[in-house]
N, C-alpha and C positions, 0 to 999 in steps of 0.2 A: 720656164719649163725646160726639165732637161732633154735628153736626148733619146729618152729612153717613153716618154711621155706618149708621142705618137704611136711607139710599138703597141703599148697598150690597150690603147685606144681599136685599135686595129683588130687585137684578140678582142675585147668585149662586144665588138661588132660583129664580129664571129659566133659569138656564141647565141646571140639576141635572136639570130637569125631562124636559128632549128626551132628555139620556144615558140615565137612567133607562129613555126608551120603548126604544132602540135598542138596547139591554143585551138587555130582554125578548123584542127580535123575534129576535135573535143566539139566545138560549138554546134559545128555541122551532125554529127554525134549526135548532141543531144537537141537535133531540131528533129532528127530525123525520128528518135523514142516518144518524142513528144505530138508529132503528128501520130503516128502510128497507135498513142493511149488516144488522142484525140479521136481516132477515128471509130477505135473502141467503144470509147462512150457513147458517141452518136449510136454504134449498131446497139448497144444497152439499152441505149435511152429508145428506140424504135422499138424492141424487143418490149421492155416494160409498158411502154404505150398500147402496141396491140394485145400484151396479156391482159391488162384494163379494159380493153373493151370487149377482149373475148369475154372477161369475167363478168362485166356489166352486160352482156347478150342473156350470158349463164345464167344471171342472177333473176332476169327480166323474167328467161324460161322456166325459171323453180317456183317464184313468188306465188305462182296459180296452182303449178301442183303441189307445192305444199297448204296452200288453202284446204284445196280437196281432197287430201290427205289428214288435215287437222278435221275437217268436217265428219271424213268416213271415220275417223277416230273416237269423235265422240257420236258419233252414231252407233260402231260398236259399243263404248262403252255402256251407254245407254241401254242397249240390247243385253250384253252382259248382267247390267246392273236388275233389269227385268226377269232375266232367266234364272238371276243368282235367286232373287225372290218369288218366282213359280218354285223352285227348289227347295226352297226354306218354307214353305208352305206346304208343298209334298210329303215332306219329312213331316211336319208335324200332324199332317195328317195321317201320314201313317203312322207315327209314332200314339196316335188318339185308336186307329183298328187295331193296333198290337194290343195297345190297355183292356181295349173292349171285348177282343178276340184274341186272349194269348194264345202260345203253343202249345199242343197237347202234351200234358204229361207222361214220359216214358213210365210206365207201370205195366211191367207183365204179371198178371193173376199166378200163372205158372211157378212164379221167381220169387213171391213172400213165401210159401211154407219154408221151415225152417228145415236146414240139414241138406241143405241145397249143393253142389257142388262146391268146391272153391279149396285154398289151398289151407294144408294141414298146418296144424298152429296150436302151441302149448294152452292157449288160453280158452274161453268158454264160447263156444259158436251159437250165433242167433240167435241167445237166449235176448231179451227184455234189459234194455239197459235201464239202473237204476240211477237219476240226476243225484248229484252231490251238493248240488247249490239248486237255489228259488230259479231260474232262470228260465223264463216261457218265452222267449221270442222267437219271432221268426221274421223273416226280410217281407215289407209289402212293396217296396220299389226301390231301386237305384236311383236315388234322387237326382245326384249331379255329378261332373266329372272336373277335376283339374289337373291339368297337363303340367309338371312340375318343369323339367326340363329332358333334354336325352344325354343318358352318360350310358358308353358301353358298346356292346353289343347287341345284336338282334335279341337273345336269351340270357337271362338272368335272375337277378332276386333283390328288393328292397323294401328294408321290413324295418319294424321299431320291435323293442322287448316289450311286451303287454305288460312285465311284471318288473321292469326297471325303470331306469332313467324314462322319462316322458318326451325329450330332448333327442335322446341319443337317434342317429340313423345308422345304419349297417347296410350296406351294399354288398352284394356277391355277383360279379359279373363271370359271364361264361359257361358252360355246363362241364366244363372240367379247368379246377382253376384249384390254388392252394393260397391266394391269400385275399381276406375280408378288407375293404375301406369301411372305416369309421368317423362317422360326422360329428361333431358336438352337438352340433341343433341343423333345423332343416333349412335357417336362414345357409346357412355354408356351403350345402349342398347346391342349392339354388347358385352359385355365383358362379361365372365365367371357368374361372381356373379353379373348377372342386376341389378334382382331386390334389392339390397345395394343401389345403386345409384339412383333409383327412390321416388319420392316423393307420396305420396298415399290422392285420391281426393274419398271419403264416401259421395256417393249421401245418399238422404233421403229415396228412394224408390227402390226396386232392379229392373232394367231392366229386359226386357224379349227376347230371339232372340241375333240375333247378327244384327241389325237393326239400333244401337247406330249412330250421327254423332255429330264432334265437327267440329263446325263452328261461327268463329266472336268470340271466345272467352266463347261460351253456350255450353254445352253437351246436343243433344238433343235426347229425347231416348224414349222408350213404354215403358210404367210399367203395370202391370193388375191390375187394379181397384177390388175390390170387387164387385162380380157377374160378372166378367171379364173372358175371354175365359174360358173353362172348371169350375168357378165358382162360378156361380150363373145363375138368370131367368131372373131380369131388363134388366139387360148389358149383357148379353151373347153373349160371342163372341165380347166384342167391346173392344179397348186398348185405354188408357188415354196417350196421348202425355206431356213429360215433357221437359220444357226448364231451363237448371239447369247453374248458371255462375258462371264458373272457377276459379275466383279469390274471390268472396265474399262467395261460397258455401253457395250458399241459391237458392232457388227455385222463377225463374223471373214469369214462367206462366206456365198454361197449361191445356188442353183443352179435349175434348173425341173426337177422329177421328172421323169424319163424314160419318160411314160406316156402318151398318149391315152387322150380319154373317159375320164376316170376318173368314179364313181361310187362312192358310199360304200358300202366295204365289208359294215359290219353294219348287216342289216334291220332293227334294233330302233335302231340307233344313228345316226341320217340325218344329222348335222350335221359326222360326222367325215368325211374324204374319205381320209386317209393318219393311218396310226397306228405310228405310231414307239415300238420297244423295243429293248432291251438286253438282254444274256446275260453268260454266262461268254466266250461268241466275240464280242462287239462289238454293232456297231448294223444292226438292221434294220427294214424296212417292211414293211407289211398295208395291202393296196391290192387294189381291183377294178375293173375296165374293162369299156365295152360289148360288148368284142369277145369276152367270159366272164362276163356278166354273172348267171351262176348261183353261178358258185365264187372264192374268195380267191387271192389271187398275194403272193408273199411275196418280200422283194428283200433281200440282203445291202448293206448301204451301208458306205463306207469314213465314219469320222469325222471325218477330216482334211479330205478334199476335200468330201466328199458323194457322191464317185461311185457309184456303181451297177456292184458286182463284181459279183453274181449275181442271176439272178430264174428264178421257179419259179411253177409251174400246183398249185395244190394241188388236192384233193378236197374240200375244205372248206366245205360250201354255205352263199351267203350269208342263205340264208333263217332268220329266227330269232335268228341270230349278234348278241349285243350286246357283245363285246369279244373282247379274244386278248392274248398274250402268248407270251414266248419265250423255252425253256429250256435249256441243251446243244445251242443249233441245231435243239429241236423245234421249233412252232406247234402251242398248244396254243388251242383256239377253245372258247368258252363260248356255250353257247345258252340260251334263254328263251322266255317267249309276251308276245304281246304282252299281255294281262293280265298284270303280272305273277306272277310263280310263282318256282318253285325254279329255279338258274340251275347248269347243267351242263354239264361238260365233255363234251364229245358226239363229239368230231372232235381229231387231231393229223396231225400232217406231220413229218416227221424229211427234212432238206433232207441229211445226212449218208448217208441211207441203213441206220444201225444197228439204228433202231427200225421195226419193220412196224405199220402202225395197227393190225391185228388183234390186236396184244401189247401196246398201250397199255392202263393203267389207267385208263378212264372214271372220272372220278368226279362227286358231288353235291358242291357247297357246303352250307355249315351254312346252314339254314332262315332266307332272311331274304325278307319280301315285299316285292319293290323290283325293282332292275334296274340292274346296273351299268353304270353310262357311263364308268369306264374301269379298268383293271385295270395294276398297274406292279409288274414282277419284279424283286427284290432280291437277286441272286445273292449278296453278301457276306450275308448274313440268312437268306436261301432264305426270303422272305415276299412276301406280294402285298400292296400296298396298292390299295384299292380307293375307289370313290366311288361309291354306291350311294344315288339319292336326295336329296343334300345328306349323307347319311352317310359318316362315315370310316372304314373298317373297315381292319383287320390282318388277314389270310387267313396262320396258320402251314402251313408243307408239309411232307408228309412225304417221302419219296426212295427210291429206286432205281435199283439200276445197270440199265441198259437192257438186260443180257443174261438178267439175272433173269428168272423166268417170273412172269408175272401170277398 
């Protein structure tokens, strides 16, 4: 070993020395972190213990009142389940005194002679309507109701063509709106996401009411003209009939109702001014003016032109009245409150003369709490589509010949 050996030796000894200390503070270090999680744990582990048996106290405390709580539960249901059936039984008892004891017919003696008030009109007043087809029916009850689904709004319209596709649906939602949905068939309509499946028909003019009808392939509907109800001075109060076809979207014809002061027919229904139906005899109007502002006037129109072949004074008061419809040439008017309630046929007009209102079958619709904003008769069906709400209902009928006794 040289000489140089020991020097070495000396520095490595030297340096051993500091690791050494730093080793030591490191252990000490990490004895001291490791007490400290230790001691953690412990306070965890005492923490999780006594929440275990506060929750085990807990659980002790609930076990019973949720017993008595399950128990009162089905004691109400029980009670429920009882009261639902005194209810269901109530209704159809009452639904047996309505049958037995319908509502009086609106007929005033005063209001059949002819030449009655009502608004002036190019066509022939009061006279005797003459039927064009075999058709003697008249309604003996609302047989049953189905609730289709809700698209829309509170107010609208959804109708089939009596004289088209058997398939087709049309929907008009709103009382002021410019464009129709069109359904292929009524499975479509029914489904979750309708309107994807519908095809979308942009008249030129937005309708007004829910007065719309499609028939023969035309949309035909009131638009307000300028100076048109609330408007203007010319026309005030008058609505322009439009005849609008389905397939070419273009405007065939159309006309200004031959009415003054007109005012919306039904008290419950304000937004419609003129309400447009169809029968087995063609197309007609339900309208009211200042100059009879108690009772309904009902107007035979040609389809073709728009004209205005006949108009009548009916007995039909506007009070209450939230739609109508028209069957074999009756007017059949449906009444309500203005809370809504049960919605009845209360009032009819035979513009033929066959049927006496006295001999007409009143009837109740099936129990729905709403109020129809528009009603549409499907004489190829014999069904009323109605809108009730944003609801779609089917209204099935039952029939009679008009000479039958009630």
């Amino acid at each position: 070993m040289g000489p140089s050996a020991p020097l070495l030796l000396l520095v490595f000894l030297s340096w051993t020395g500091p690791l050494q200390g730093q080793q030591h503070h490191l252990v000490e270090y990490m004895e001291r972190r490791l007490a400290a999680l230790e001691e953690r744990l412990a306070q965890c582990q005492d923490q999780s213990s006594r929440h275990a048996a506060e929750l085990r106290d807990f659980k002790n405390k609930m076990l019973p009142l949720l017993e008595v709580a399950e128990k009162e539960r089905e004691a109400l249901r029980t009670e429920a389940d009882t009261i639902s059936g005194r209810v269901d039984r109530l209704e159809r008892e009452v639904d047996y005194l309505e049958t037995q004891s319908p509502a009086l017919p609106c007929v005033e003696l005063e209001e059949k002679v002819t030449g009655g008030p009502g608004a002036k009109g190019k066509g022939r007043r009061n006279e005797k309507y003459d039927m064009v087809t075999d058709c003697g029916y008249t309604i003996s009850q609302v047989r049953s109701m189905k609730i289709l689904k809700r698209f829309g709004g509170p107010s609208g319209l959804w109708t089939k063509d009596p004289l088209g596709p058997a398939e087709k649906i049309y929907v008009l939602d709103g009382t002021q709106n410019d464009t129709a949905f069109v359904f292929p068939r009524l499975r479509d309509f029914t489904l979750a996401m309708a309107a994807r499946k519908a095809s979308r028909i942009r008249v030129p003019f937005p309708w007004v009411g829910t007065g719309q009808l499609v028939y023969g392939g035309f949309l035909y509907y009131a638009r307000r003209p300028p100076g048109g109800p609330g408007g203007g001075h010319e026309l005030e109060n008058t609505l322009q009939l439009i005849k609008f076809h389905l397939t070419n979207r273009t405007v065939v014809d159309s006309s200004v109702f031959p009415a003054e002061k007109l005012i919306p027919p039904y008290g419950l229904t304000v937004d419609t001014y003129i309400d447009l139906a169809a029968d087995e005899e063609g197309l007609w109007a339900v309208y009211a003016t200042r100059d009879d502002d108690r009772h309904l006037c009902l107007a035979k129109l040609d389809p073709q032109t728009l004209d205005t072949e006949q108009q009548w004074d009916t007995p039909c008061p506007r009070e209450n009245a939230e739609a109508a419809f028209v069957i074999c040439g009756t007017l059949y008017v449906v009444y309500n409150t203005r809370p809504a309630s049960r919605a009845r046929i209360q009032c009819s007009f035979d513009a033929s003369g066959t049927l006496a209102p006295e001999r007409a079958a009143l009837s109740y619709f099936p129990r729905r709490y709403g109020a129809h904003a528009s009603l549409r008769y499907n004489p190829r069906e014999r069904q009323l589509y109605a809108w009730d709400d944003g609801y779609q209902i089917v209204y099935k009928l039952e029939m009679r010949k008009k000479e039958e006794e009630v």
